[in-house]
N, C-alpha and C positions, 0 to 999 in steps of 0.2 A: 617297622619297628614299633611305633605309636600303637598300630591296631593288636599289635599282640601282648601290650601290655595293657590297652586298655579291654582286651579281654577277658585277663587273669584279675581285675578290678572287680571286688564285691562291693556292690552297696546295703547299706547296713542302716537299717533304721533308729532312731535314738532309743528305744527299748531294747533292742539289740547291743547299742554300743555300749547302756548300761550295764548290761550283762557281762558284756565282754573286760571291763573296769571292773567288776567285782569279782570277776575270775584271776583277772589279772594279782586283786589283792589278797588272794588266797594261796596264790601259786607260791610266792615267795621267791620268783624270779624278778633280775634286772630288768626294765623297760625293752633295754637290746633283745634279751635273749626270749623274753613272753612274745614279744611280736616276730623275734624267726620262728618262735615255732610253730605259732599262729599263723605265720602269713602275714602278718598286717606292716604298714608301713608306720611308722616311727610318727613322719610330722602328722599325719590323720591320728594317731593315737593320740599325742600331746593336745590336738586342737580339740577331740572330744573330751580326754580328761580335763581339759580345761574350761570347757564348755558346762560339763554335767558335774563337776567337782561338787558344787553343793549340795545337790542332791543326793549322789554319793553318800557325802558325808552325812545328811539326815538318814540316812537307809542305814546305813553303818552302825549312827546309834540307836537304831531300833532293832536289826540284827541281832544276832545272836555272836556271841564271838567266836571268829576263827581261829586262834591261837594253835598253838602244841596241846596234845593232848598231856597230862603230867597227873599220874600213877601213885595218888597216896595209900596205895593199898587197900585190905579190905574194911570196913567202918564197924566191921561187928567185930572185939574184944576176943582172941580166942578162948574158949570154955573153961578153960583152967585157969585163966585170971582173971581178976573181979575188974568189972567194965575201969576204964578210966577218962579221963576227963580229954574230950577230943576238940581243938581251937584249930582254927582254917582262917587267914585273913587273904585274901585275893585282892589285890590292886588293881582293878580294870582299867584305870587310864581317864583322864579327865577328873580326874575327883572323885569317880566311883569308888569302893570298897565295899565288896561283899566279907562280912566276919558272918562265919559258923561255928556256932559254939553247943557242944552235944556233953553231955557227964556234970 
């Protein structure tokens, strides 16, 4: 039984397991349900998320963001009405704030 689990065992190099933590935080799945679907076991996940946690997190804020994408329609005024004045404040998190302001 040992040898055929330790078969089905991938090793995964820390460039790897970063990858696999930033997949993880796009997915939008539970810890449980990203590693069945992945394959991976739980406490290897937890010991490299805890491991690379920092790093992560400097990647993250250099990233671009993941979020929902969210549809404020199109930016150009239809022709028949005179442009109007168009304000966009985005709260990115941490303190960030993108304001867009056009008109």
């Amino acid at each position: 039984m040992l040898e055929k689990k330790a078969a089905s065992r991938q090793l995964r190099s820390e460039s790897e397991w970063m990858l696999v933590l930033k997949d993880f935080a796009r997915s939008g799945l539970s810890v449980t349900d990203y590693c069945h679907r992945e394959g991976l076991g739980k406490s290897s996940f937890h010991r490299w998320q805890s491991r690379l946690s920092s790093r992560i997190d400097r990647a993250s804020d250099i990233a671009a963001p993941t979020g929902r994408f969210i549809d404020i329609g199109p930016l150009e005024p239809p022709r028949q009405q005179p442009p109007s004045r168009l304000e966009i404040k985005l709260d990115l998190g941490h303190g960030l704030v993108l304001h867009v302001v056009r008109g």
